[in-house]
C-alpha positions as CSV (number, residue, x, y, z in Angstrom):
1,X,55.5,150.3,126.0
2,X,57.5,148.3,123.7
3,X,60.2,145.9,125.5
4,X,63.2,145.6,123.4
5,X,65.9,142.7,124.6
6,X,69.6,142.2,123.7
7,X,72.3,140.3,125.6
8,X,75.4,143.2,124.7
9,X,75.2,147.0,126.6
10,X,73.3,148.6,123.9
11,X,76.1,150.7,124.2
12,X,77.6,150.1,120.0
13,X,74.0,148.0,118.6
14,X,73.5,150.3,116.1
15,X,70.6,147.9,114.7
16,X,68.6,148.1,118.4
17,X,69.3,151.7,118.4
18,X,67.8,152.3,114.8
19,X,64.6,150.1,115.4
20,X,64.1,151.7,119.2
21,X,64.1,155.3,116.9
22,X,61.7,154.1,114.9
23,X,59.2,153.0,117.2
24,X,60.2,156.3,118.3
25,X,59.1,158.3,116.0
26,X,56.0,155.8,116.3
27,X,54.7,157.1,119.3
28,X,55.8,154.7,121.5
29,X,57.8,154.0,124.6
30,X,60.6,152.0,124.0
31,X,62.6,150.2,127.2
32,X,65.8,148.6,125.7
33,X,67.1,145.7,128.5
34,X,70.3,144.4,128.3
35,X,73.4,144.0,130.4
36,X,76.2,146.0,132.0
37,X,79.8,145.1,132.2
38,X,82.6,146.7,134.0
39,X,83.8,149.0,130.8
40,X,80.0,149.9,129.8
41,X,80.1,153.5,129.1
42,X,76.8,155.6,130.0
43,X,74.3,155.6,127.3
44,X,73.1,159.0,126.3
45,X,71.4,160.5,123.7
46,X,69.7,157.9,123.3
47,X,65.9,158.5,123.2
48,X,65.0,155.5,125.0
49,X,65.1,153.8,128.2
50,X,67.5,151.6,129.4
51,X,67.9,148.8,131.9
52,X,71.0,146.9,132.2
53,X,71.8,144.3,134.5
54,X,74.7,143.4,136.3
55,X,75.8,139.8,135.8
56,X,78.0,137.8,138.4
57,X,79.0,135.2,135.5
58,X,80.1,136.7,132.3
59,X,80.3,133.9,130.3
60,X,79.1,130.1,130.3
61,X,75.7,128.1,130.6
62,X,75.2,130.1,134.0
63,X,75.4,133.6,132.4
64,X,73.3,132.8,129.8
65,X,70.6,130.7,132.5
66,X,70.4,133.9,135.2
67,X,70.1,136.2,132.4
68,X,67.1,134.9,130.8
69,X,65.8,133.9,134.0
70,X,66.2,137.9,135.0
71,X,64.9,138.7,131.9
72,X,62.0,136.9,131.9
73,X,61.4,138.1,135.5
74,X,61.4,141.9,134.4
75,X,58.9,141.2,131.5
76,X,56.4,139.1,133.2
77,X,56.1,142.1,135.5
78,X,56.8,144.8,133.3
79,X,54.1,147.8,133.3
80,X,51.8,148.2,130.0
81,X,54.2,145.7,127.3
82,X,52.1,146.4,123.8
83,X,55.0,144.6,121.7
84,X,58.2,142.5,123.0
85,X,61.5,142.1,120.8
86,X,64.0,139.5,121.0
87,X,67.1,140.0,119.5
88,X,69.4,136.8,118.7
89,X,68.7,133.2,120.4
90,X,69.8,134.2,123.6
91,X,67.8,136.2,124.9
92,X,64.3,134.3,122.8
93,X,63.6,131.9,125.1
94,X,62.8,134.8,127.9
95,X,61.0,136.7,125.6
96,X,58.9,134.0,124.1
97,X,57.9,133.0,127.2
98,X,56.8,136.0,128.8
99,X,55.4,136.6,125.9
100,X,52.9,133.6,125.7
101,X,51.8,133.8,129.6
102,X,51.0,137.7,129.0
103,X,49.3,137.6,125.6
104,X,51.7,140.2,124.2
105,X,53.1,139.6,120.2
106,X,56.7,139.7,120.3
107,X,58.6,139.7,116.9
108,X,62.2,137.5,116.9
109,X,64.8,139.8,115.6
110,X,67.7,137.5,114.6
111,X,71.1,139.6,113.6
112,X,72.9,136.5,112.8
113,X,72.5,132.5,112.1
114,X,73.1,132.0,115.9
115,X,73.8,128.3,116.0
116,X,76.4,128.6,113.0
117,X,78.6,130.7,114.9
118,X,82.5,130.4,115.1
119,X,82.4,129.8,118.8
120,X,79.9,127.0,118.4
121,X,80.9,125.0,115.8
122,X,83.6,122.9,117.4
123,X,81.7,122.8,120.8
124,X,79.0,120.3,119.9
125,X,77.4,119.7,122.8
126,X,76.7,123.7,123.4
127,X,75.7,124.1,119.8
128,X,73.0,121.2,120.1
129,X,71.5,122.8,123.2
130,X,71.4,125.8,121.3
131,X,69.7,123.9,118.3
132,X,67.4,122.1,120.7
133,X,66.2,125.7,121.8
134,X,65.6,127.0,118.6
135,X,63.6,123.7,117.1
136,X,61.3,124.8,120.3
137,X,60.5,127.7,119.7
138,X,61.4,128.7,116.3
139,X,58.6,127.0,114.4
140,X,56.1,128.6,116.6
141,X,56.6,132.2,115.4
142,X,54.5,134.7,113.9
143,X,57.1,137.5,113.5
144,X,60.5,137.0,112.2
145,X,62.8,139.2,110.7
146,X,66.6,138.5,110.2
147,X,69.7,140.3,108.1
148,X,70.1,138.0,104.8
149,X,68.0,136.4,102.6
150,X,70.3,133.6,102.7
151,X,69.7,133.7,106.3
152,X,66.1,133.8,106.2
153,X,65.7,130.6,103.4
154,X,67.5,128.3,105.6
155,X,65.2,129.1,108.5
156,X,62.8,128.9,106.2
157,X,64.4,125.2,105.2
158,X,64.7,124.1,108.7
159,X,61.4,125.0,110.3
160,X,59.1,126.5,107.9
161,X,59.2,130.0,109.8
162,X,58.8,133.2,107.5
163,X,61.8,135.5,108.6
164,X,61.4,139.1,106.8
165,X,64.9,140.9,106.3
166,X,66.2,143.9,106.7
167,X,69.5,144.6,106.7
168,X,71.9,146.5,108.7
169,X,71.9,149.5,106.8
170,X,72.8,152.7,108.5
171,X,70.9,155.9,107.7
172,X,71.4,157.8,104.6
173,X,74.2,160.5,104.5
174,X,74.6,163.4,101.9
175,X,77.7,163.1,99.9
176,X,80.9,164.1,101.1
177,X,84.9,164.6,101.1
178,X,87.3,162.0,102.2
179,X,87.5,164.1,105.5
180,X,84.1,165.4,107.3
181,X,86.5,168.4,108.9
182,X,85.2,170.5,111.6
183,X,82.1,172.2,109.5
184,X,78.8,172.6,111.1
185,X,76.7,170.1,109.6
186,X,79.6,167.2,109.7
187,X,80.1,164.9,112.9
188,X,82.6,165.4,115.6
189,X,86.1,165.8,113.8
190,X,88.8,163.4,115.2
191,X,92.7,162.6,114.7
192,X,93.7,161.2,112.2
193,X,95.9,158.0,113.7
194,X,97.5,157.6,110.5
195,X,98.0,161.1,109.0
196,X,100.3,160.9,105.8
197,X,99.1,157.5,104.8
198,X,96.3,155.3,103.3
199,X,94.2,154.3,106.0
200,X,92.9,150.9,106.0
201,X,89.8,150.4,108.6
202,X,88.4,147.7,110.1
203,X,85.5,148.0,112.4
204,X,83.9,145.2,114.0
205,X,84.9,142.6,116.6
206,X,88.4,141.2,117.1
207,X,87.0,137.9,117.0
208,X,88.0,134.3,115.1
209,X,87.4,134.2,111.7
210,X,87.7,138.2,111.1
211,X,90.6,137.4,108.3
212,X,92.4,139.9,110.8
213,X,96.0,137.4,111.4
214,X,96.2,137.5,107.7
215,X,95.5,141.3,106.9
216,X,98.1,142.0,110.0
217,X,100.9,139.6,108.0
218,X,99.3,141.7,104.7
219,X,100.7,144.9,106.3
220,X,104.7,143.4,105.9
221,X,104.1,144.3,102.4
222,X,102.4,148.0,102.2
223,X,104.7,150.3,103.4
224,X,102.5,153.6,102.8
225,X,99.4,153.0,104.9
226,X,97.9,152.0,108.0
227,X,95.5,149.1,109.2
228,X,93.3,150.5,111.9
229,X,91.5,148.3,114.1
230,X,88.3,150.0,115.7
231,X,86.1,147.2,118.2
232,X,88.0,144.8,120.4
233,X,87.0,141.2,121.0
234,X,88.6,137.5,122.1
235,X,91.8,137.7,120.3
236,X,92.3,141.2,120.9
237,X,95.5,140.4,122.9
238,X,96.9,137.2,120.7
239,X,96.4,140.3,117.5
240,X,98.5,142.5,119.3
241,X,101.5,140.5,120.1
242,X,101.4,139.2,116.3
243,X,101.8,142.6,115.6
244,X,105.5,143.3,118.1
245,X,106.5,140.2,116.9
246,X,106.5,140.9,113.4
247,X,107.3,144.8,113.8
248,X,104.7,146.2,113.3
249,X,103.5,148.4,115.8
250,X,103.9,152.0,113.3
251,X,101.6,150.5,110.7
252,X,98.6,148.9,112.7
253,X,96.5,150.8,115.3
254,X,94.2,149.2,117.6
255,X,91.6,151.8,118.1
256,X,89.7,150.1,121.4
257,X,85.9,149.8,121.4
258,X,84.2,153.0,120.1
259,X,80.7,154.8,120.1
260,X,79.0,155.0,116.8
261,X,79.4,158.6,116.7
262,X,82.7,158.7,117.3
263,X,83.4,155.5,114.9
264,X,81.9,157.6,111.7
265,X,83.9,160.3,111.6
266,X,86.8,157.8,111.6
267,X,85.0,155.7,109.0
268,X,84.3,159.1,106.9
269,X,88.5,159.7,106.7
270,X,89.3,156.1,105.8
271,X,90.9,155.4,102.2
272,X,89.8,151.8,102.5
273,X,87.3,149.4,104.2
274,X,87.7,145.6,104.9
275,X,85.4,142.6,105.6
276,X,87.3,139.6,105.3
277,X,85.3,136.8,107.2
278,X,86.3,133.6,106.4
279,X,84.1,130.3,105.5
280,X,83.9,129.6,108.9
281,X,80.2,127.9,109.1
282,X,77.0,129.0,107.7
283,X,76.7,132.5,109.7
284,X,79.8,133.9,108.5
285,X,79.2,132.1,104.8
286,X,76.4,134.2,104.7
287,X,76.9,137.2,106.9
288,X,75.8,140.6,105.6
289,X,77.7,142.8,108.2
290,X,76.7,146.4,108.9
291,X,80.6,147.5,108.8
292,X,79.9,146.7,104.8
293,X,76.9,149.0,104.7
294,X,78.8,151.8,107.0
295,X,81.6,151.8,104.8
296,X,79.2,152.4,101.9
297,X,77.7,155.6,103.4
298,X,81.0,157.2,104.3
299,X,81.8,156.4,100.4
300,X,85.2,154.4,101.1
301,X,85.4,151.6,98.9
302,X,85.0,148.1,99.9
303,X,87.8,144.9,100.1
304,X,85.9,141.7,101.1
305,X,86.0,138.0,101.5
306,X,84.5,135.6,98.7
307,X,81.3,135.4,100.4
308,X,77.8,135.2,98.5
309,X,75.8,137.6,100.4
310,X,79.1,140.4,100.5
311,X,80.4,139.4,97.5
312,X,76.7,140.5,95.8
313,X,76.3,143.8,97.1
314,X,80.5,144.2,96.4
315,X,80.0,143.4,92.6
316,X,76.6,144.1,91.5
317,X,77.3,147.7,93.0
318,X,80.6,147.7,91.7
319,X,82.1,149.2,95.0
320,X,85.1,147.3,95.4
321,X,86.9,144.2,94.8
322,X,86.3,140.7,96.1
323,X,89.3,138.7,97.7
324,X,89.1,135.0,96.0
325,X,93.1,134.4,97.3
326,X,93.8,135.4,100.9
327,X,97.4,135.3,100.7
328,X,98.8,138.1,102.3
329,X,101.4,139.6,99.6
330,X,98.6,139.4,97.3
331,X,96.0,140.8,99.1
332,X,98.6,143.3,99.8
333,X,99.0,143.9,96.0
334,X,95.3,144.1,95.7
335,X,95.3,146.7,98.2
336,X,97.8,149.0,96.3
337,X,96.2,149.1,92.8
338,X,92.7,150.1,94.9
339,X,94.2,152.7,96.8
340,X,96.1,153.6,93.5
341,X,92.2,154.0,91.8
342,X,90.7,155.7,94.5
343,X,93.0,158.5,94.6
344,X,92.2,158.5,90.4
345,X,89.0,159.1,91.3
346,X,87.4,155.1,90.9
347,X,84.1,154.1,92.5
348,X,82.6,157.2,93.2
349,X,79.6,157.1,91.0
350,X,79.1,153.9,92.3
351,X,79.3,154.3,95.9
352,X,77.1,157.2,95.7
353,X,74.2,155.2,94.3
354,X,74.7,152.6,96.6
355,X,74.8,154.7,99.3
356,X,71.5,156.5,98.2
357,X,70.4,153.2,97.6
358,X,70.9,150.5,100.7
359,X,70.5,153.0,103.3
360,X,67.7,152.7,106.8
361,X,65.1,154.9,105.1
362,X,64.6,152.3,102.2
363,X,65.2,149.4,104.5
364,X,63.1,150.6,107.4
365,X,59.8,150.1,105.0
366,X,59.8,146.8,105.8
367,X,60.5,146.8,109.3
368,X,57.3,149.0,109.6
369,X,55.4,146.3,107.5
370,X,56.5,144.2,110.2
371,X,55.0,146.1,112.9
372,X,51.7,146.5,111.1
373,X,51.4,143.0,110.6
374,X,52.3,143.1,115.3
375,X,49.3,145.2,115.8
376,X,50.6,148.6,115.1
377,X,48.3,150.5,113.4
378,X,48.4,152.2,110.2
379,X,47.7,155.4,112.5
380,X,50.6,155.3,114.8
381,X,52.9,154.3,111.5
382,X,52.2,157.4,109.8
């Protein structure tokens, strides 16, 4: 049994989800703990097992304390473990050290550069606990695998730690129209919530730092499309009133969380697809976000922030454009002349190699590297 640990519902991970299939397809049983809150959906369809606890704080140094201790509970006593995975800093220090009292490899599995986020960097003293936790244990690893390579040379920097990468790359998908319809082989077919106009998607959390304020103000300026909003996050509600109070409401459409498989069919009819992080500390500097990657099999072309790792795959694909000034009339301009060239036809050689390209069945050969190197034979992986 392979324990698989994440601090969010497993409900929208598609990264969890893809490595739980794999170990899957492996052989193996996969148990995929995380946590339940009040608007969880069911999981289904899944193909592994879940558990989810229920937490009575939500947020805080108390959340985080019961849910590791609960965590670390369930694995110390959990039936048969042949591999444990951690995913992100808060939920290693459970994992490591359940894993080191029962002699079972676990592989640290970290989806961003956890003490660089937004939320931390102005709160010193939580970020230096954080930090504190991951000089611990960090250094101490055998397996490591995280999203950049930027990512992976500062931990590299900082504690001489090997971290593999494999990026958040969604499976491969033949080639298709703008609209996947209602044929047989296509996902489930949804409304459109803009029909008539360009639709703009974003996909991701409504979070600080999104460059979501500034495509909202952008939207004063585009009178033929739409910006659709499909996650929801902290500033959800401040979002929302910017939107009434500039008048706005007929142009941008706040979608609510979403399931993957109804997010891609969305994604698939999309004219447009934006990742605008800004420089907001060293995780978003050099984030490699799967929204990039989704957009990329669903063959919409890509506006994104300045950013090395985004701004890479953006230009050395030639999929998009890269945003070097975020002010919103001319990011609205920007916007026009690429939904001007993808109606002419632009960036559709290119996103079809890049699709064929960074997709899970490339990435996944190094994930399963990773798992030889953990004791899974060469056997099981084929």
């Amino acid at each position: 049994m392979v324990y698989i640990a994440v601090i969010n519902d497993l409900v929208t991970d598609q990264r969890v989800h893809r490595v739980a299939g794999l170990l899957g397809e492996l052989g193996l049983e996969v148990t995929c703990i995380g946590r339940r809150l009040k608007e969880s959906p069911d999981l289904e369809g899944t193909g592994f097992r879940a558990r989810r606890y229920s937490m009575i704080f939500n947020r805080g140094p108390c959340f985080y304390a019961c849910f590791n201790m609960r965590l670390f509970l369930t694995l110390l006593f959990a039936s048969s473990p042949r591999l444990f995975i951690a995913n992100d800093l808060d939920t290693l220090p459970a994992v490591y050290l359940a894993g080191r009292i029962r002699g079972v490899k676990m592989i640290y599995d970290s989806h961003e550069f956890f003490t660089q986020v937004p939320e931390l960097i102005h709160r010193r003293r939580v970020q230096s606990i954080w930090r504190w936790i991951e000089s611990l244990i960090v250094p101490g690893l055998e397996h490591a695998v995280t999203v950049s390579y930027s990512i992976a040379t500062i931990y590299r920097r900082l504690y001489g730690t090997r971290f593999r990468v494999v990026r958040n790359v969604p499976n491969r998908r033949a080639q298709t129209g703008k609209s996947e319809g209602t044929g047989e082989s296509g996902p489930r077919a949804r409304e459109n919530p803009c029909p008539g106009r360009a639709m703009i998607l974003y996909q991701g959390a409504l979070n600080v730092g999104r460059g979501l304020e500034m495509m909202i103000e952008a939207m004063q300026h585009l009178d033929n499309a739409c910006l659709v909003l499909a996650g929801t996050g902290d500033i959800e509600k401040d979002l929302k009133q910017k939107v009434t109070r500039l008048g706005l409401a007929d142009r941008v459409i706040f979608m609510g969380r979403m399931t993957p498989g109804d997010l891609l069919p969305l994604t698939c009819s999309a004219d447009l697809g934006i990742s605008l992080e800004e420089d907001l500390g060293l995780n978003y500097r050099y984030a490699l976000p799967n929204k990039l990657f989704n957009y990329i099999q669903c063959r919409i072309p890509v506006l994104c922030s300045d950013l090395p790792e985004m701004k890479k795959i953006v230009e050395s694909y030639g999929i998009g454009v890269v945003v070097r000034d975020r002010n919103p009339e001319r990011v609205a301009k920007t916007i026009r002349y690429m939904l001007a060239e993808r109606a002419a036809g632009a960036w559709k050689e290119a996103l079809n190699r890049a699709a064929d390209e960074l997709c899970w069945e490339n990435e996944v050969k190094e994930y399963t590297t990773l798992l030889r190197d953990c004791g899974i034979t060469e056997t099981e992986i084929i």
